[in-house]
C-alpha positions in Angstrom: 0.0 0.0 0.0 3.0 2.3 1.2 4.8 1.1 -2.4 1.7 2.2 -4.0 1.1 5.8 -2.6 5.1 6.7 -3.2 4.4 5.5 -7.0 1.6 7.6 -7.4 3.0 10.8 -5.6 5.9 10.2 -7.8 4.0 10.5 -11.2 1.8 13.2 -9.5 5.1 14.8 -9.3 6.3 14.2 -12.7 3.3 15.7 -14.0 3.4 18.5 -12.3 7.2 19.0 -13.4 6.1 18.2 -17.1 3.1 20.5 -17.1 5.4 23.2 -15.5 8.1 22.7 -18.4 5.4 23.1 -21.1 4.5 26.4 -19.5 7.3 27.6 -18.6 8.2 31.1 -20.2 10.7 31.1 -22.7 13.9 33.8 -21.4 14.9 36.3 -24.2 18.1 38.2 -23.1 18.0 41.8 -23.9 20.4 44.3 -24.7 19.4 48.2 -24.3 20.5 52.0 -24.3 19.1 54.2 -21.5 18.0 56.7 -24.5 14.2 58.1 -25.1 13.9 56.4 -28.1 15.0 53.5 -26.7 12.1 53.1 -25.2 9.4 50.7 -26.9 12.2 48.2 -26.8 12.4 48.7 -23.0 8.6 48.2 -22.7 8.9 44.7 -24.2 9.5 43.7 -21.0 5.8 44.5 -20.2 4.2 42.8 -23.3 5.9 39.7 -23.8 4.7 38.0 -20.9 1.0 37.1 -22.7 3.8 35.3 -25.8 5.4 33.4 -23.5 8.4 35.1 -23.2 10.6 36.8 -20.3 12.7 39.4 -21.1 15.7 39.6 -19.1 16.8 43.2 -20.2 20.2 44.3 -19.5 21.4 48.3 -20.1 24.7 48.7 -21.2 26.7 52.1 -21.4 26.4 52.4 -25.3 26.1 50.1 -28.2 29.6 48.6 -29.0 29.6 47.0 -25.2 26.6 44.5 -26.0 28.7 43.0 -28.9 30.9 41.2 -26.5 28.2 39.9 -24.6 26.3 38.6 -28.0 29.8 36.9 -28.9 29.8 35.2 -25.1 26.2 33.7 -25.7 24.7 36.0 -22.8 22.8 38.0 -25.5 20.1 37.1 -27.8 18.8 40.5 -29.4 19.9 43.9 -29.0 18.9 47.9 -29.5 22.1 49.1 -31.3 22.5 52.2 -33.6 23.2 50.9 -37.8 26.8 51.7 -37.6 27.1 49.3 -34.2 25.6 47.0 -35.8 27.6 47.1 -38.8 30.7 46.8 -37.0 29.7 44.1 -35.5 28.5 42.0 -38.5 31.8 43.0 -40.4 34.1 41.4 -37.5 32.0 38.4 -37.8 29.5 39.1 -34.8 26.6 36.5 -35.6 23.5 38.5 -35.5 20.8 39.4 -38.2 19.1 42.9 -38.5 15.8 41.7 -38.2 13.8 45.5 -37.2 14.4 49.2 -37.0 13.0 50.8 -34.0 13.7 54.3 -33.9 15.3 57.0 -36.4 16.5 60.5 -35.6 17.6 60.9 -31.4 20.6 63.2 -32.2 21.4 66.5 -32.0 24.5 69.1 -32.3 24.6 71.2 -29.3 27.0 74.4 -28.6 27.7 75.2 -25.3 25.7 78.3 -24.7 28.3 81.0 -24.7 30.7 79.5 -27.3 29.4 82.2 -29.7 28.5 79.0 -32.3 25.9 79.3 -34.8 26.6 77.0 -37.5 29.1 73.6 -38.1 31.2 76.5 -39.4 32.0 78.5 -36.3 33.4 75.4 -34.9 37.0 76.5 -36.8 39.3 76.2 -33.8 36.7 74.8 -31.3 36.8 71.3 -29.2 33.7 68.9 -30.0 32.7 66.2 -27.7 30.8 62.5 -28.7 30.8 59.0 -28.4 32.9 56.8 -30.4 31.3 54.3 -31.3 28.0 55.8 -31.6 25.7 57.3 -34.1 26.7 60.4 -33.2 30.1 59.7 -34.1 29.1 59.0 -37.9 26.8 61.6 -37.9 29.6 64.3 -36.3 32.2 63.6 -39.0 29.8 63.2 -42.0 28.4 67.1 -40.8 31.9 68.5 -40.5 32.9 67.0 -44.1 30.0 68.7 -45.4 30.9 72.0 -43.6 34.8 71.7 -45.0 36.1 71.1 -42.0 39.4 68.6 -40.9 39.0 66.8 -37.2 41.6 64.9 -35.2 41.5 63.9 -31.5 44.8 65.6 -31.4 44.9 69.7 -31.9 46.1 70.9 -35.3 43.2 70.3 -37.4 39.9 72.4 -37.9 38.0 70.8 -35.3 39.5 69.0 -32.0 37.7 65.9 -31.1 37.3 64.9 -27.6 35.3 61.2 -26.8 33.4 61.0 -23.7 31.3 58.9 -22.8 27.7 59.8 -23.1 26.9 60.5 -19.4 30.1 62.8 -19.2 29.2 64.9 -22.7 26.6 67.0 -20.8 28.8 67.5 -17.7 31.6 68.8 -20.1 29.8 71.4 -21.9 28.4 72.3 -18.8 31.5 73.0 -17.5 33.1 74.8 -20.9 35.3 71.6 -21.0 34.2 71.3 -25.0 32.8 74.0 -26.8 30.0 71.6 -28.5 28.9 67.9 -28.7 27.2 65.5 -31.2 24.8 63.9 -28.3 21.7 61.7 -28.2 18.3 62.0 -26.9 17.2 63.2 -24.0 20.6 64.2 -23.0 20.6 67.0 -25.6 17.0 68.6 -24.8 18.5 68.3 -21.4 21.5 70.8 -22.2 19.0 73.1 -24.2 16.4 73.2 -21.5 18.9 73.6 -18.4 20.4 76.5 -20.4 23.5 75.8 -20.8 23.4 74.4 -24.3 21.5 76.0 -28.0 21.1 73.9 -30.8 22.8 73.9 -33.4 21.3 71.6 -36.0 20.2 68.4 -36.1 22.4 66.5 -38.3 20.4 64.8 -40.9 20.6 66.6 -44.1 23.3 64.4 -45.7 23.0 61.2 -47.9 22.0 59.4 -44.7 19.0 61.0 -43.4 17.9 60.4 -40.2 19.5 57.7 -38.7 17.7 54.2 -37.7 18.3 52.6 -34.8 18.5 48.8 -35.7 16.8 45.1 -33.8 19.6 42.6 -34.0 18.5 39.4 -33.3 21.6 36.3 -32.7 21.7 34.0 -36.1 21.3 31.0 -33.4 17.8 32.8 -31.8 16.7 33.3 -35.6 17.7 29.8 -37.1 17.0 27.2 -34.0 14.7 28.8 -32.0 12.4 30.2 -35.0 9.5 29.7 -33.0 10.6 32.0 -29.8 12.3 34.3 -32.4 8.5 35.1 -34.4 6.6 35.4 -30.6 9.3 38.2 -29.9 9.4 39.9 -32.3 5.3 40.3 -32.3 5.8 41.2 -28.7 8.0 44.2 -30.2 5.7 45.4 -32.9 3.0 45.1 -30.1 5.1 47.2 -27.5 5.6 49.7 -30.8 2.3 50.1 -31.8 1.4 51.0 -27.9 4.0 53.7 -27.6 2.6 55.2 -31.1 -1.0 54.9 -30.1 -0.6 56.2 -26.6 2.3 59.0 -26.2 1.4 59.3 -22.5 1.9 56.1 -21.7 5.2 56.0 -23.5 6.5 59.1 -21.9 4.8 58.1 -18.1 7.0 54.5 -18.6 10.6 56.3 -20.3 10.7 59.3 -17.9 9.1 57.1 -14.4 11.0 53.3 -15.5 13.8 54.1 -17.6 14.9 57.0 -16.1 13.7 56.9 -11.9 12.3 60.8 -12.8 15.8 62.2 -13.7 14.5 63.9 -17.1 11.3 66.1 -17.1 7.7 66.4 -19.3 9.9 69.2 -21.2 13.0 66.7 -21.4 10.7 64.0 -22.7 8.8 65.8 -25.4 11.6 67.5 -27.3 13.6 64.4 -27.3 10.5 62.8 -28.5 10.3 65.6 -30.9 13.4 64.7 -32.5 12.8 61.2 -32.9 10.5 58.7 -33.6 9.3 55.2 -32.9 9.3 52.7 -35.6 9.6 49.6 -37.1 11.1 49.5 -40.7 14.5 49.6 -41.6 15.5 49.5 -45.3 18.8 48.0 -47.1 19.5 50.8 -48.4 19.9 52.5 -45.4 22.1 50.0 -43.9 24.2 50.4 -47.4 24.5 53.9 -47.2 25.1 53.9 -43.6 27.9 51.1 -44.4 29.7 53.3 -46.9 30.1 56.2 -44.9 31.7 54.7 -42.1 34.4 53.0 -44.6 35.1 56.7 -45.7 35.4 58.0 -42.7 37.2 55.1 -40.6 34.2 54.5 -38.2 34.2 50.7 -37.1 37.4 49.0 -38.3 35.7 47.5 -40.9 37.8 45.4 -43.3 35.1 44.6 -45.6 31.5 46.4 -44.8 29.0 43.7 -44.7 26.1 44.3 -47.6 22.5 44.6 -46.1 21.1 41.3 -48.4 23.6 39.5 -46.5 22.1 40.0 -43.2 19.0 41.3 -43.3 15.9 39.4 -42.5 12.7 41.3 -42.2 10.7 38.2 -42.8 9.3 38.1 -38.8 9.0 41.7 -38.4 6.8 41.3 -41.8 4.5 38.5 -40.4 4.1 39.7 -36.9 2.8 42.9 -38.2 0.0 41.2 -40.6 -0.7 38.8 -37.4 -1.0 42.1 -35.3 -2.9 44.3 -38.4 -0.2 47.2 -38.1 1.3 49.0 -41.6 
């Protein structure tokens, strides 16, 4: 009888294990930027639960530091600016571009008493960004427009300094750098604290606006198609919600993302200067490519052509699923 009633608890028990495995959610490792228009990616995190899916986000201090950690296997999709995830693919990173979620989110910024107008007045001045970052790209492609020659050493037109982008703001602040190529909400920020005036937004060369691009690992896309498609509908979901209900998306970014440190002000100029998305075309990625082989921006041996890795297939068929153009 004993014998009998430790079988049965045993197979009650094994059941119990089974039917827990077979609902268990399935962990997608994130890797995000604490930007505004990073946001919808962020919010996943609140959607993906009702596909069966954790997301175990992870921030990282700008996009070249989550390559590593896709390379390690301890991420499976990322947020990264096009030219980050260019880089990557060229130095044999395994990931496919598989969305765009944002375009625009930068802004050149003069430190408010530099006397700078225009990319012209910044003869003889010291410019702060990110390496690394779309701001970099979009820095050197506006100065090259202007006529102007940049080193990080002095003797050029234009000295570059790169900071990090939580120290850029500090620095103009501070008349450290006369001006900085800087990313959104950090450059409202400047302009609505006073201390910095917009100069332009750089988008008025060949590459437009820039996209921010959703890299998803080659082994999340090719063996685990399944958790790959449920994801990536939980993005164009989490999209769609920031689109349709701007107060939501600014109550989450400003309250979540950023524990209150950026105000309504902060939030709706950044937000002003960028948008949420979903498309990202090759020809983008092409462009982008090209002009960071001309200006050195990545290391890049061989830039990687946008047919080769880009795979727009899920982001097509979870937006029919989810009746969004």
């Amino acid at each position: 009888m004993i014998k009998r009633i430790l079988v049965a608890a045993g197979f009650v028990a094994s059941f119990a294990g089974l039917t827990s495995a077979a609902y268990a959610e399935d962990i997608v490792r994130l890797g995000n930027l604490k930007f505004a228009h990073y946001g919808a990616v962020s919010y996943m995190k609140e959607i993906c639960p009702k596909y069966g899916i954790k997301i175990d986000e992870r921030m990282f201090p700008k996009g070249p530091d989550i390559m590593p950690a896709i390379v390690s296997g301890d991420i499976d999709m990322a947020a990264s600016a096009s030219d980050g995830a260019i880089s990557a693919r060229a130095n044999g990173v395994p990931v496919f571009v598989v969305a765009g979620f944002a375009k625009g989110g930068a802004r050149i910024v003069a430190q408010a008493e530099s006397g700078i107008k225009s990319l012209k007045d910044m003869k003889g001045k010291k410019v702060g960004v990110t390496r690394g970052g779309a701001q970099e790209l979009l820095l050197l492609a506006e100065l090259d427009k202007a006529g102007l020659s940049w080193s990080d050493k002095p003797g050029k037109d234009v000295q570059i300094l790169y900071l990090a982008f939580a120290d850029l703001n500090q620095a103009l602040a501070a008349k450290q750098i006369d001006a900085m190529c800087q990313s959104e909400p950090q450059s409202s920020q400047a302009i609505n604290k006073k201390f910095g005036v917009e100069v332009l937004k750089p988008y008025d060369t060949e590459m437009g606006e820039p996209y921010r691009l959703l890299i998803m690992t080659e082994k999340l896309y090719t063996e685990k198609k399944d958790v790959a498609q449920r994801v990536m509908k939980c993005f164009v979901e989490a999209t769609a919600t920031f689109n349709k209900n701007p107060q939501l998306a600014e109550k989450y970014v400003r309250e979540q993302m950023f524990k209150g440190q950026i105000t309504q002000l902060d939030f709706k100029d950044a937000m002003d200067n960028a948008d949420y998305t979903y498309d990202v075309t090759a020809e983008h990625i092409d462009i982008t490519a090209a002009f960071m082989q001309k200006y050195g921006v990545g290391r890049m041996a061989k830039p990687p052509k946008a047919a080769e890795w880009l795979r727009l297939d899920l982001l097509q068929k979870a937006k029919s699923d989810l009746g969004v153009k």
